[in-house]
C-alpha positions in Angstrom: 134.2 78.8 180.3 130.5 78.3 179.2 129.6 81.6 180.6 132.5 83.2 177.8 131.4 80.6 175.0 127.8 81.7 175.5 128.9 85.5 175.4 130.9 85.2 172.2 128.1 83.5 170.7 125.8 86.1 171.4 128.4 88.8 169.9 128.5 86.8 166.6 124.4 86.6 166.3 124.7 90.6 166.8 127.1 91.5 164.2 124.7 88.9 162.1 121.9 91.0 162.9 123.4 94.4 162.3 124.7 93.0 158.9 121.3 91.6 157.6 120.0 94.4 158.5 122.8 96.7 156.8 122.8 94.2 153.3 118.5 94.6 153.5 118.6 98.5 153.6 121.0 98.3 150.1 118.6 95.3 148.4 115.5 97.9 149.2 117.5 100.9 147.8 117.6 98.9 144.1 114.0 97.6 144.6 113.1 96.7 140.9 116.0 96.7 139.5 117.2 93.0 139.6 113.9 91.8 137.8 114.4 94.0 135.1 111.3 96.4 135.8 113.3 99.5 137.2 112.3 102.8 138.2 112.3 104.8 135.1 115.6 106.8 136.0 118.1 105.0 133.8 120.9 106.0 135.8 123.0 103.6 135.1 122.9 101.4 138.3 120.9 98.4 136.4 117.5 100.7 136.4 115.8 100.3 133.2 114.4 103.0 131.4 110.7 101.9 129.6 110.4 103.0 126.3 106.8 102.4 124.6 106.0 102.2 121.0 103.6 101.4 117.8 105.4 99.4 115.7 104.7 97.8 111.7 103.9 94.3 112.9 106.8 92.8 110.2 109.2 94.4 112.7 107.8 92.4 115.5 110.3 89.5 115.9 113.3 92.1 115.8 112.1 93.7 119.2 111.5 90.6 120.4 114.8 89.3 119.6 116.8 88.2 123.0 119.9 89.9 121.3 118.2 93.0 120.7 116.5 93.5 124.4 119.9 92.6 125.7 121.7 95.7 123.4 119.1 97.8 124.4 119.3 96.9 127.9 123.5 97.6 128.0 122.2 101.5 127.0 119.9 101.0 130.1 116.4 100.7 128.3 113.9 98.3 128.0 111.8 98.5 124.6 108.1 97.8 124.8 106.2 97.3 121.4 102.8 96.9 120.4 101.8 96.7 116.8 99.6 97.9 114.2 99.5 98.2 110.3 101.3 101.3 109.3 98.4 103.3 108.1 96.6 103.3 110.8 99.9 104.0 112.9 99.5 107.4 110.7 96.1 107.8 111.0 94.1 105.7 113.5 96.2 104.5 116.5 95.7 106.9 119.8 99.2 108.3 119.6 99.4 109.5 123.1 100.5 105.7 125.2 103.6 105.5 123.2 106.7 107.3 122.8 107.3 107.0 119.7 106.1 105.3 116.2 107.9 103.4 113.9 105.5 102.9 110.6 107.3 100.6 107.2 106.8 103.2 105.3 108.4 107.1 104.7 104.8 109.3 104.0 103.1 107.3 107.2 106.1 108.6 109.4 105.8 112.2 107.2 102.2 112.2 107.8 103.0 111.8 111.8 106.1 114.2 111.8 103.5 116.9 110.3 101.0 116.1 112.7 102.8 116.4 115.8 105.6 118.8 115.0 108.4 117.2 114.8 111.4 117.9 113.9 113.8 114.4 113.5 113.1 111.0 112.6 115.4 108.1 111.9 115.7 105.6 109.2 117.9 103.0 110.5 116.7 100.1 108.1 114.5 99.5 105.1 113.4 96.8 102.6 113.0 96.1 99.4 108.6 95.1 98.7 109.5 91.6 96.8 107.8 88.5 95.1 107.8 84.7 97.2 107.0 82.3 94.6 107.9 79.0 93.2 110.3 77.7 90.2 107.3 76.7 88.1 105.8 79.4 88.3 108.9 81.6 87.2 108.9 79.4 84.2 105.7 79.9 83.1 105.7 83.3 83.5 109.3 83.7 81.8 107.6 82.0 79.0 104.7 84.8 78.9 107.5 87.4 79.0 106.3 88.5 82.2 109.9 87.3 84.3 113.1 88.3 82.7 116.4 88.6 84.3 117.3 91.5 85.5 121.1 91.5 84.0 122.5 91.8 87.7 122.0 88.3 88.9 118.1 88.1 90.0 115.0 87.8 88.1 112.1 90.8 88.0 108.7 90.7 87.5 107.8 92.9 84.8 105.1 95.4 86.7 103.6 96.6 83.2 103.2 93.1 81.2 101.7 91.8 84.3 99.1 94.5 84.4 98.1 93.4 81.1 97.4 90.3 82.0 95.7 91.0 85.1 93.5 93.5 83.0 92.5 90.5 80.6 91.1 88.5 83.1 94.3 85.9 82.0 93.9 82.2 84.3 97.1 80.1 84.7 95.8 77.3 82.8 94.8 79.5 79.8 99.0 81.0 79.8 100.9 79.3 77.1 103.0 76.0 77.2 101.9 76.1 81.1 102.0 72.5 82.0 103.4 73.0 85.7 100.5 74.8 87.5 97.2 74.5 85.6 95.2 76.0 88.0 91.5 77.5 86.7 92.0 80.6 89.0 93.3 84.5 87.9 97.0 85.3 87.3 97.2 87.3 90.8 99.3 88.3 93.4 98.5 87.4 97.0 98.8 90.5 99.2 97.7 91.8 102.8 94.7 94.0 103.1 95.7 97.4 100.8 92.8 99.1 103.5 95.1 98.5 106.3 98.6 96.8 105.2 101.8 98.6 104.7 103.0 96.0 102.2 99.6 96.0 100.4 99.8 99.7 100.0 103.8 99.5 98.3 102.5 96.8 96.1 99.6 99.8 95.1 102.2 102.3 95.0 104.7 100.7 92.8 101.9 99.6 90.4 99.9 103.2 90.2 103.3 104.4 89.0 103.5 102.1 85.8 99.4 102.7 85.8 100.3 106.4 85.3 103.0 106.2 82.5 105.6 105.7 85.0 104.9 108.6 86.9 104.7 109.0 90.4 101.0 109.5 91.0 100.8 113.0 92.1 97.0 114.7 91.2 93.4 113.6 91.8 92.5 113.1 88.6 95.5 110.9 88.6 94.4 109.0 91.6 91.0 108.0 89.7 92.5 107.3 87.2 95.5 105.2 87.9 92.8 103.2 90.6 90.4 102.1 88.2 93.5 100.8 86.4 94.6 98.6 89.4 91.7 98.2 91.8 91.2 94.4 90.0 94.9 93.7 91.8 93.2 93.7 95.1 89.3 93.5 94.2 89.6 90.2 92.8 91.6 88.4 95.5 89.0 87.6 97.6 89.5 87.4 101.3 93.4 89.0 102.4 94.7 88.9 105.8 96.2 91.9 107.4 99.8 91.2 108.4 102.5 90.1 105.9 103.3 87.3 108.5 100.3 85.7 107.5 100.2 84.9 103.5 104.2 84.2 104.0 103.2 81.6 106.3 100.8 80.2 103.7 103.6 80.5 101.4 106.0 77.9 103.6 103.7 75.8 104.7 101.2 75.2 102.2 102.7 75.9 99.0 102.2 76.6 95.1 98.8 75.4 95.6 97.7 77.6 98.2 99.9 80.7 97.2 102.2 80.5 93.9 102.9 84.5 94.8 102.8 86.5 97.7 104.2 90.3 97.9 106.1 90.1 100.8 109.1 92.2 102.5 112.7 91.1 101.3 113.5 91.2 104.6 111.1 88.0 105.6 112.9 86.1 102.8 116.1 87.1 103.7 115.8 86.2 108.0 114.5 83.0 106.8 117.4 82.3 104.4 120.1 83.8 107.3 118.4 81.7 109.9 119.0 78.4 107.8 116.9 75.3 109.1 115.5 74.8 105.5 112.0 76.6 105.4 113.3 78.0 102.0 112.8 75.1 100.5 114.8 74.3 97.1 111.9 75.1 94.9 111.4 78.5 96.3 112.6 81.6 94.7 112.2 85.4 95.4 111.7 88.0 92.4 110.9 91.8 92.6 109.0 93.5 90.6 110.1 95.9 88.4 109.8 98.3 89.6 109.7 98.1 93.2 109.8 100.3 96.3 111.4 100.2 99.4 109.6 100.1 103.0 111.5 102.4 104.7 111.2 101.8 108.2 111.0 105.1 110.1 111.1 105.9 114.0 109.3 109.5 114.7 110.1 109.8 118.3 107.4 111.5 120.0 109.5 112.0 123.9 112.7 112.9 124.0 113.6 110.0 125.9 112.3 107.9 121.8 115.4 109.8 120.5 117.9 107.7 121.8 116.4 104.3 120.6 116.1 106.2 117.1 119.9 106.9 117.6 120.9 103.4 118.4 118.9 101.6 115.8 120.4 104.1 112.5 124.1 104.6 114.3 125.1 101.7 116.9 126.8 99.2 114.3 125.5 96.5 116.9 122.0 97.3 116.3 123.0 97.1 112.7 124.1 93.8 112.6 121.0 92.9 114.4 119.0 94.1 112.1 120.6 92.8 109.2 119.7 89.2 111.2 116.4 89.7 110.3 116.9 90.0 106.8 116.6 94.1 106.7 119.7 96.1 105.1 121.3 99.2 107.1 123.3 102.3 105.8 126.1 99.7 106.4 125.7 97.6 102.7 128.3 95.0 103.9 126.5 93.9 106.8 123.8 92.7 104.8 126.3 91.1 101.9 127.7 89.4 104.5 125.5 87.4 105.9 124.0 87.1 102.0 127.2 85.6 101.3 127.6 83.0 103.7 124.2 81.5 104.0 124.4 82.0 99.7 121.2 83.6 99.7 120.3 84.3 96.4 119.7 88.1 96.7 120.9 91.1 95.2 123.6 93.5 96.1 121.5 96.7 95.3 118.9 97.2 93.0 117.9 99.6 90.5 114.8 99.9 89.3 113.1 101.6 92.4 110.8 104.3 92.3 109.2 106.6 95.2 105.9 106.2 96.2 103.2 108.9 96.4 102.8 111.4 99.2 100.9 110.2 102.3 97.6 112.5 101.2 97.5 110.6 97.6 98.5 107.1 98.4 95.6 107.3 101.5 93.7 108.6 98.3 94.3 106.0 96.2 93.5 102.8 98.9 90.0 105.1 99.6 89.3 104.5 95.9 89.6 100.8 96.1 88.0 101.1 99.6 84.8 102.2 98.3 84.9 99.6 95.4 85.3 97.1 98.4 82.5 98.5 100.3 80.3 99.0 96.7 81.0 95.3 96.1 81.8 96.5 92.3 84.9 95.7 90.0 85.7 97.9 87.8 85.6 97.0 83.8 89.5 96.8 82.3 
């Protein structure tokens, strides 16, 4: 009887063997797979495809986002980002890592497209450039007639009137009936760096337009001129960071003191606002000036395997409500009004005073003007 016992026992251990073995040879056929690496084929079979990119650093937290690697993972790709501001994306960044570039802004994707040939981008979300600033503030500026309402339910900053007081050297404490912020420094907007920012440069575009009689700039001679107009915008600011994420932070944490206006994205105001937890503070309020511009965030896919993440971002509504998450607005206008409408986030439906901004070659003109004043360490007279 042991004799059999000890037989059986060693048929059991065999058929073990044989089916470790077996089980082993399938773990090594999917070797990568389960820790999310892959092998590059996307076939479907829990391999991830790796898609690189050069991304606008605003859109950094969307790629980021759990929800968004998980969508992108369900279409069997993983989504690898690096950032940099969106002119040197155009201009700068060595192009050849990545598979495809996703600038803020339409002429640093047209510059690209031209560059390397191609023939399709995708605009699957875009933002309106905006004002963060405080309640007191508003009211001061209301009572300079340089905020007005807009007749559609938001306030605008009135680009032209506020030009003229930038040109006249105007202080807060020297505005009229301003008893809530006396502070000795220039009426200014806080902005990135216009030599390497993407919002910087639509704040510059939006205000060379009312600088040229409300014209888009479009020659040379209107470059010079429209940037000698302007230049004291950025000139007199003193230091400026070089992401968006940066000043908005100020904005939050530190306040009117620190930053009574920042040009920021909508779309910062709007994920904060959607994401609740009360870093919009009641005293906040967002404006746009008027006019404005929209950062239109475009993908130039530069391998054909960059096409398909173009195609999900502008036509998977899942990606759409993603986005919308983060404050941007989609194709899709209800996704965005939705999510407006139940945090009650005090933006606008649409707006209407938006104008285009130059062509790549002049708007890279115009921040090489007020690079050289930089570099010159001279402001020019108003």
């Amino acid at each position: 009887m042991k004799r059999w016992i000890g037989v059986g026992l060693a048929l059991l251990l065999g058929v073990a063997v044989v089916l470790a073995l077996v089980l082993g040879d399938d773990r090594g056929d999917g070797d990568g797979q389960g820790d999310g690496q892959g092998d590059g084929r996307g076939d479907g079979q829990g391999a991830l495809t790796t898609v690189r990119g050069v991304i606008g650093s605003e859109k950094k937290p969307f790629f980021d986002d759990a929800a968004v690697r998980a969508a992108f993972a369900r279409h069997g790709l993983r989504v690898e980002v690096d950032t940099a501001g969106s002119r040197e994306i155009a201009s700068t960044v060595d192009l050849r890592p990545y598979d495809f570039a996703f600038p803020s802004s339409v002429p640093a994707a047209e510059k690209i497209r031209q560059t390397r040939k191609i023939s399709r981008t995708y605009s699957p979300f875009y933002s309106p450039m905006a004002v963060a600033t405080f309640q007191p503030i508003v009211d001061v500026l209301a009572k300079a007639g340089v905020v007005r309402d807009s007749g559609s339910g938001y306030q605008v900053l009135d680009l032209r009137r506020f030009l003229d007081l930038v040109a006249r050297g105007t202080r807060w404490d020297a505005l009229p009936g301003n008893t809530a912020y006396r502070a000795r420094k220039r009426v200014l907007l806080t902005t990135t760096d216009v030599r390497t920012s993407n919002s910087a440069a639509m704040y510059l575009a939006a205000t060379s337009y009312v600088a040229n009689g409300d014209d888009v700039v479009s020659s040379r001679e209107q470059v010079a001129a429209a940037a000698a107009k302007i230049a004291p915008l950025f000139l007199d600011q003193g230091y400026s960071e070089s992401s968006t994420e940066a000043p908005f932070e100020d904005y939050l944490a530190l306040g009117i003191g620190k930053t009574p206006m920042v040009v920021i994205y909508e779309a910062q105001y709007a994920a904060r606002l959607f994401a609740g937890g009360g870093a919009v503070r009641p005293d906040m309020r967002l404006i746009y000036p008027a006019p404005t511009v929209l950062s239109k965030h475009t993908l130039v896919p530069l391998t054909a395997r960059a096409a398909e993440v173009g195609r999900l971002l502008q036509e998977d509504p899942e990606f759409a409500r993603l986005a919308a998450r983060h404050g941007f607005r989609t194709a899709d206008p209800e996704v965005f009004a939705g999510l407006a409408a139940k945090a009650k986030a005090p933006v606008p439906g649409s707006l209407v005073d938006v104008v285009e901004p130059p062509a790549y070659d002049r708007l890279e003109e115009l921040v090489a003007t007020i690079e050289r004043r930089y570099l010159a360490g001279a402001k020019p007279s108003s």
